[in-house]
C-alpha positions as a Markdown table, in Angstrom:
| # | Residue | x | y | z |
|---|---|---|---|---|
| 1 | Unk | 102.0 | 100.0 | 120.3 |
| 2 | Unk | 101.0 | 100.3 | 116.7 |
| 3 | Unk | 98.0 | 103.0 | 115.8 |
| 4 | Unk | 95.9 | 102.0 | 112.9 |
| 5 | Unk | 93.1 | 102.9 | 111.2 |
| 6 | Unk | 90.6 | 100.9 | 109.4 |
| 7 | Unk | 88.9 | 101.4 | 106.0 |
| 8 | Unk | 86.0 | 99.4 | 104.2 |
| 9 | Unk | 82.9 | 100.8 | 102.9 |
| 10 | Unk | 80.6 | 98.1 | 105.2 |
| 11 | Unk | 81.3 | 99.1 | 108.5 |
| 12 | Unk | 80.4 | 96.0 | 110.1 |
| 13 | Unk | 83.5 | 94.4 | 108.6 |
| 14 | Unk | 85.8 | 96.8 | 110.3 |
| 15 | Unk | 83.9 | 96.5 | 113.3 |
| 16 | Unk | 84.4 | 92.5 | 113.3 |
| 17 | Unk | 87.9 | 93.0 | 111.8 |
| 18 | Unk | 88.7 | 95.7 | 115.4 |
| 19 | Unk | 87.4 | 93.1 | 117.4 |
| 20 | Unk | 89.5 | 90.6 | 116.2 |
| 21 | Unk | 92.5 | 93.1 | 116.3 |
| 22 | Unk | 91.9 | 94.1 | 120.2 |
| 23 | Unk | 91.2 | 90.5 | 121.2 |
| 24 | Unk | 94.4 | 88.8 | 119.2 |
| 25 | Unk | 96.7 | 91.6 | 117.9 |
| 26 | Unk | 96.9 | 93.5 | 121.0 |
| 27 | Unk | 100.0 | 95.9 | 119.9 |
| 28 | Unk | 97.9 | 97.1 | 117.4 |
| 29 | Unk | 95.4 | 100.5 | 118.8 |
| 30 | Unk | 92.6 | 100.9 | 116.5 |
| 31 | Unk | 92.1 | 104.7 | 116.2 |
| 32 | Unk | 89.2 | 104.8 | 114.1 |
| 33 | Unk | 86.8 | 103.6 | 111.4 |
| 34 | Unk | 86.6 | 105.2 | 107.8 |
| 35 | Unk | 84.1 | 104.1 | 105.2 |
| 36 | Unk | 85.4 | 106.0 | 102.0 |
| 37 | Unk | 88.1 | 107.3 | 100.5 |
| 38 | Unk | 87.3 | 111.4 | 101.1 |
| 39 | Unk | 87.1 | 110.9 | 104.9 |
| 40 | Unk | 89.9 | 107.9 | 105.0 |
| 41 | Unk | 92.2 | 110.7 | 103.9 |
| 42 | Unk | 90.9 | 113.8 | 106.5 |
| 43 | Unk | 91.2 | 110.7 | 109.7 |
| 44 | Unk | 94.7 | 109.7 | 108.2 |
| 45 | Unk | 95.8 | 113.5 | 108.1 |
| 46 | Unk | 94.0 | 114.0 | 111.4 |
| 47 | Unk | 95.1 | 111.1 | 113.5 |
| 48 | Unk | 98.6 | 110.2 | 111.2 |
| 49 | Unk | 98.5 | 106.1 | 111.5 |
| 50 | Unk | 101.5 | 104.1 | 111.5 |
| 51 | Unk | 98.8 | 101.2 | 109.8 |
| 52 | Unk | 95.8 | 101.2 | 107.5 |
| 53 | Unk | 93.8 | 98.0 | 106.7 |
| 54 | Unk | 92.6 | 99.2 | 103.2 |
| 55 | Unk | 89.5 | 97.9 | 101.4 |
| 56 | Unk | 90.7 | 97.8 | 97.8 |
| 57 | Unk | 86.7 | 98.1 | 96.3 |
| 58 | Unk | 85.1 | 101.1 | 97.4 |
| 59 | Unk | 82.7 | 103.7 | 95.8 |
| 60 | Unk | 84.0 | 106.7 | 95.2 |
| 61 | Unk | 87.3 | 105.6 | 94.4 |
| 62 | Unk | 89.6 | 102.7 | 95.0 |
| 63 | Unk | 92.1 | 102.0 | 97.9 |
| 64 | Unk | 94.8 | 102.9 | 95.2 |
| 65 | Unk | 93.0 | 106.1 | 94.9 |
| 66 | Unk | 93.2 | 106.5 | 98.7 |
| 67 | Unk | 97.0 | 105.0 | 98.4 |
| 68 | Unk | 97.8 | 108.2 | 95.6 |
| 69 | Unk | 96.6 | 110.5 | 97.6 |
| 70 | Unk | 99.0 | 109.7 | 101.1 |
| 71 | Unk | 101.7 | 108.5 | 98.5 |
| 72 | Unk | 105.3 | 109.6 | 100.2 |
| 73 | Unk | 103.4 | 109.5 | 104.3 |
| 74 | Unk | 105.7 | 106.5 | 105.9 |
| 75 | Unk | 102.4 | 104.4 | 106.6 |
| 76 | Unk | 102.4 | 100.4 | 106.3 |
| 77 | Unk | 99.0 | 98.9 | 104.5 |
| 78 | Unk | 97.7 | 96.0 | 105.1 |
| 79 | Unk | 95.0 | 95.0 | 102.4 |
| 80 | Unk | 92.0 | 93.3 | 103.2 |
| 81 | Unk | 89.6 | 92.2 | 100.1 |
| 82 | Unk | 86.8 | 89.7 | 98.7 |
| 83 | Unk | 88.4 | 89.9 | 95.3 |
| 84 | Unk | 91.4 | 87.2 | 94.6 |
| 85 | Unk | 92.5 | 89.1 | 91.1 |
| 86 | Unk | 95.2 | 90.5 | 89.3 |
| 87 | Unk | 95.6 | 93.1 | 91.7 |
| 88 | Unk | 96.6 | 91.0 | 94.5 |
| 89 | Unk | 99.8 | 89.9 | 92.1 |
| 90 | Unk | 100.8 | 93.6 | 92.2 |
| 91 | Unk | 100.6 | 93.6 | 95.6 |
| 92 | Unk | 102.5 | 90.6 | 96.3 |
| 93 | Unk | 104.9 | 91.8 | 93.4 |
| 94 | Unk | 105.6 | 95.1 | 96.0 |
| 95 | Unk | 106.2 | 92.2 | 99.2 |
| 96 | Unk | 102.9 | 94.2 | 100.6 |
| 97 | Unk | 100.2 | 92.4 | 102.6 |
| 98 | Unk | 96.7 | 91.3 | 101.7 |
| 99 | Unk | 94.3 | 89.1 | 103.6 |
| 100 | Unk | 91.1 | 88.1 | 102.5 |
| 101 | Unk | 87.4 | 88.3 | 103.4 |
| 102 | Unk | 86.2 | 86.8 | 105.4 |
| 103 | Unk | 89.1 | 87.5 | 107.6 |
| 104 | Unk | 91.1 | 84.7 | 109.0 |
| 105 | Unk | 92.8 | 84.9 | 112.2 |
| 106 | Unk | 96.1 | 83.0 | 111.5 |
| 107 | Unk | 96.3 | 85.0 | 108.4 |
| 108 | Unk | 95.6 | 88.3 | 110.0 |
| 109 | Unk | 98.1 | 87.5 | 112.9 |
| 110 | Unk | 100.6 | 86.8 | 110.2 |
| 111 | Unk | 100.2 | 89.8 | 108.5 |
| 112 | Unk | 100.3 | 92.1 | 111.2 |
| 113 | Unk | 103.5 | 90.6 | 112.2 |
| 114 | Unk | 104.8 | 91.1 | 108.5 |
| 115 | Unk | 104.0 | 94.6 | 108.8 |
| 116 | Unk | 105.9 | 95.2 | 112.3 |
| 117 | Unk | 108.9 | 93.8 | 110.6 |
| 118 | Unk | 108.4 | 95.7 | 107.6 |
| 119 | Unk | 108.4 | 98.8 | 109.7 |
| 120 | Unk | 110.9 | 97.8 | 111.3 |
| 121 | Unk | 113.4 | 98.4 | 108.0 |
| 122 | Unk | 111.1 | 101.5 | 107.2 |
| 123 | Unk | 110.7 | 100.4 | 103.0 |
| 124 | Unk | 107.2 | 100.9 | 103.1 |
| 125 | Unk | 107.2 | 103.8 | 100.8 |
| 126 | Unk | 109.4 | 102.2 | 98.3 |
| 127 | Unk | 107.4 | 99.7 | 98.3 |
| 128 | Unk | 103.7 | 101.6 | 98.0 |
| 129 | Unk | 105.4 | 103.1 | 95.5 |
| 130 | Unk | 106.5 | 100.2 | 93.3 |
| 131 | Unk | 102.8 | 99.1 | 93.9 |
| 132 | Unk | 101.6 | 102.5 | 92.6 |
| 133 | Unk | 103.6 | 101.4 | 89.5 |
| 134 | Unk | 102.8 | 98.3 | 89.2 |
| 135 | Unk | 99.1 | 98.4 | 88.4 |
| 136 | Unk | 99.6 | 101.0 | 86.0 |
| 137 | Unk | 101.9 | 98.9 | 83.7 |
| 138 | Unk | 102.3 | 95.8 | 81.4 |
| 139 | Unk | 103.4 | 92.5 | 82.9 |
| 140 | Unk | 106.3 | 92.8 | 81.2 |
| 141 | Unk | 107.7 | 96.4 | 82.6 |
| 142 | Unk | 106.3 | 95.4 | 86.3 |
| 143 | Unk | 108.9 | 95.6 | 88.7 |
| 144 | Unk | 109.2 | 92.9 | 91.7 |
| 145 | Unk | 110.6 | 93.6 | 95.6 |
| 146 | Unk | 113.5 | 91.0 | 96.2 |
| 147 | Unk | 114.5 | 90.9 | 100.0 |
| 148 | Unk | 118.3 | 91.8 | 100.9 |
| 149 | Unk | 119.8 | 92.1 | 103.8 |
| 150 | Unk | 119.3 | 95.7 | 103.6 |
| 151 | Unk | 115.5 | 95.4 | 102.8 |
| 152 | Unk | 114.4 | 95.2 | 99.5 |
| 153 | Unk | 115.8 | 95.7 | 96.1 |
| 154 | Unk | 113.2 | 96.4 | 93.5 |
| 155 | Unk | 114.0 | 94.6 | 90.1 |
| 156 | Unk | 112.3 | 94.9 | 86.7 |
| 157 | Unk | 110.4 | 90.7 | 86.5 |
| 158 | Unk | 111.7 | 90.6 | 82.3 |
| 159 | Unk | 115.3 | 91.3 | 83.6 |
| 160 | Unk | 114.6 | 88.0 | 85.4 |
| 161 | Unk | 116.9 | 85.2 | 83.6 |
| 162 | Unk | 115.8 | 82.3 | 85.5 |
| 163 | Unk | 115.0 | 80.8 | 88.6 |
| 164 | Unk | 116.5 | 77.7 | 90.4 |
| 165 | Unk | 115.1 | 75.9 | 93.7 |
| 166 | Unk | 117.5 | 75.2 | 96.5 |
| 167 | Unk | 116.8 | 73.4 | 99.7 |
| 168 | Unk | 113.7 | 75.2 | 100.1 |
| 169 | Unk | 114.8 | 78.5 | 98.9 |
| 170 | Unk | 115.2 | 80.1 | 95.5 |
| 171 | Unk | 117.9 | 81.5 | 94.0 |
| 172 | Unk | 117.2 | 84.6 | 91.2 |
| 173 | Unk | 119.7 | 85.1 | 88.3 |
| 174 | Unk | 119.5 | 88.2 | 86.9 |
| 175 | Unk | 121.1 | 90.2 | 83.7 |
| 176 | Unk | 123.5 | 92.3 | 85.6 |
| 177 | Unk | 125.2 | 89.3 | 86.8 |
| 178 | Unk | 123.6 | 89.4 | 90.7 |
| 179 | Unk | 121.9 | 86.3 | 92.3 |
| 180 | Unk | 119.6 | 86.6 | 95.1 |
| 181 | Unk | 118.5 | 83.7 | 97.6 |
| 182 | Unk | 115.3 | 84.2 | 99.1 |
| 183 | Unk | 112.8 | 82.0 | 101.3 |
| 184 | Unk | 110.5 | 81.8 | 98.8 |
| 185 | Unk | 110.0 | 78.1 | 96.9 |
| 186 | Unk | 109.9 | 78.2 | 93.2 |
| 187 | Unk | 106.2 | 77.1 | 92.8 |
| 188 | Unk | 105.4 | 80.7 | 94.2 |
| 189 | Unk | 107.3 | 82.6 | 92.0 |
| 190 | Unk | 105.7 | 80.2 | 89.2 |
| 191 | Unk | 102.3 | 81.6 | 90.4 |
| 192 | Unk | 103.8 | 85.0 | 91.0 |
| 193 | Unk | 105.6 | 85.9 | 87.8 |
| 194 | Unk | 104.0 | 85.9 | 84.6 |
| 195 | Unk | 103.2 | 83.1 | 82.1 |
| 196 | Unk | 103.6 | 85.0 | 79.4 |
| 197 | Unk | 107.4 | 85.6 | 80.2 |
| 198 | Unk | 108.3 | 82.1 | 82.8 |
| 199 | Unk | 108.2 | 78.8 | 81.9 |
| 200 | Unk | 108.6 | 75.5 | 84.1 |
| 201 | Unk | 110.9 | 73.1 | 82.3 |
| 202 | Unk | 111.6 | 71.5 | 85.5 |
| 203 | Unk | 111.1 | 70.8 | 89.3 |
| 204 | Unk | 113.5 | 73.0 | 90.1 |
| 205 | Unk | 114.1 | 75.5 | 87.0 |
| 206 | Unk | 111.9 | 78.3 | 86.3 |
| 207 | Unk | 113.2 | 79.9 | 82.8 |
| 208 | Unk | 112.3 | 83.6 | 81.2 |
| 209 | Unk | 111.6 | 82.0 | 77.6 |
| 210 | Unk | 113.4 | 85.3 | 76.2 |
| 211 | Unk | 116.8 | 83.9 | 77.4 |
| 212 | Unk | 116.4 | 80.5 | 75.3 |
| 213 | Unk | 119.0 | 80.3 | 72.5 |
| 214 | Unk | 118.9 | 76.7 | 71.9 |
| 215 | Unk | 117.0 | 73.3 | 72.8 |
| 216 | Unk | 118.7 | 70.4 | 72.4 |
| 217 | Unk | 116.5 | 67.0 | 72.0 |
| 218 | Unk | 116.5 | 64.5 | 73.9 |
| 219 | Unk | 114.4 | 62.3 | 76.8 |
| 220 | Unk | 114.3 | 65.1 | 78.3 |
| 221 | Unk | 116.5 | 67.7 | 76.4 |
| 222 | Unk | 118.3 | 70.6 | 77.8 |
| 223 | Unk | 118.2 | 74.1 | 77.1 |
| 224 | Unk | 121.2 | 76.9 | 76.9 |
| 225 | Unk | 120.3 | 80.3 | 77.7 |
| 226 | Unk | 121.6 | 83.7 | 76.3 |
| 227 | Unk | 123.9 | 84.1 | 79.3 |
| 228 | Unk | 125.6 | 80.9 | 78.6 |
| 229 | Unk | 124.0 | 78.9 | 81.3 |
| 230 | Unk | 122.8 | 75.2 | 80.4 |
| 231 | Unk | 119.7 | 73.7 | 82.5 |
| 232 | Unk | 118.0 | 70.3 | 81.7 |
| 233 | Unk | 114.5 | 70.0 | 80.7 |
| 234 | Unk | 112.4 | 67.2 | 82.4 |
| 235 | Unk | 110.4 | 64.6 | 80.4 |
| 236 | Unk | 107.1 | 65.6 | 81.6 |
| 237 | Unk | 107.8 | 69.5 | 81.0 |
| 238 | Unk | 109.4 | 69.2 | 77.6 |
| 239 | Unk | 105.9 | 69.1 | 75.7 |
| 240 | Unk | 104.7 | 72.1 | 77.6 |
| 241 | Unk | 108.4 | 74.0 | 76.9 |
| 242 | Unk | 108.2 | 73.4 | 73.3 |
| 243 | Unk | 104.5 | 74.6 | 72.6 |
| 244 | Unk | 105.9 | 78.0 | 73.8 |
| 245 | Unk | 107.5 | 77.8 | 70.5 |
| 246 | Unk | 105.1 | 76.3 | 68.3 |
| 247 | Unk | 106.3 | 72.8 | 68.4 |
């Protein structure tokens, strides 16, 4: 049984989300309902959850307030917020949870399985704190969890090189030489990463522009890469590849 505690400045939605919890998630025990961050952090001290589903918005101070304040406690968080923002790509950078309001049951199953597994290999502080990170920095000195065997390994997104699909998966080529495959398709690291650092040039290439030495024209064209690597550029994508450049 997993003990959590539930956060969110209108009550009602906690009430509807504990419902939903004891009717559908029933290895989850909800021990109690908080509606701000100062008594949030007396019931988590109190009661020590294994879970928290965590408003992010709340007055008198933010979730990530809440989150600095526990910062080191081995407890998983499962966000749960109206607001689809930049935030949410931090969180998915740290492979942590959201779902959003109104809640939906498929989606709140799914994440409360994600979090028994992710307690399971006992990362979550490494990852609350790459979070913690995360939203406190540039794009381009964000870090992003990759899943190993292990766990996760936490990698800096600009030490990216590129990205290739494969059968479904994606492998990630990075400057120290290591590629990682993960279950993830390309189209959601093109939505994940930023587009101020990847470019598409093709179905199944996702380039960091700062490894481009050369283009070569053609239909298509192909592109070589700092680390010596060569990858072709798609007819449809070229245009968008060389406006990067001012072509």
């Amino acid at each position: 049984m997993i003990t959590a505690l539930l956060i969110d400045d209108e009550q009602k939605n906690s009430v509807v989300l504990q419902e939903m919890l004891r009717r559908y998630c029933p290895s989850v025990s909800v021990l109690g309902i908080a509606v701000n961050t100062t008594e949030s952090s007396s019931m988590i001290q109190e009661l020590q959850p294994q879970l928290i589903f965590l408003d992010i918005q709340m007055p008198g101070g933010s979730g990530f307030d809440l989150l600095d304040s526990i910062k080191g406690q081995a407890i998983e968080v499962i966000f749960v917020t109206a607001y689809d923002n930049y935030l949410l790509k931090a969180i998915r950078y740290s492979a942590l949870d959201y779902i959003l309001k109104p809640v939906n049951l498929e989606e709140l199953i799914a994440a409360v399985y994600r979090a028994e597994q992710r307690m399971a290999g006992q990362s979550a502080n490494k990852q609350m704190s790459l979070l913690l990170h995360n939203i406190r920095q540039p794009e381009e000195t964000q870090q992003i969890a990759i899943p190993v065997k292990e766990g996760y390994e936490f990698i800096l997104v600009r030490e990216i090189i590129r990205l290739q699909a494969s059968r479904g998966y994606t492998e990630i080529f990075h400057t120290s030489g290591k590629t990682y495959l993960t279950s993830k398709n390309i189209k959601e690291y093109e939505d994940l990463l930023p587009a101020t650092l990847f470019c598409r040039v093709h179905a199944a290439h996702l380039v960091n522009v700062a490894f481009i030495r050369i283009y070569h024209r053609g239909r298509g064209g192909y592109i070589e890469l700092k680390n010596g690597d060569s990858i072709e550029v798609s007819v449809r994508r070229k245009e968008q590849l060389l406006s990067r450049f001012g072509f």
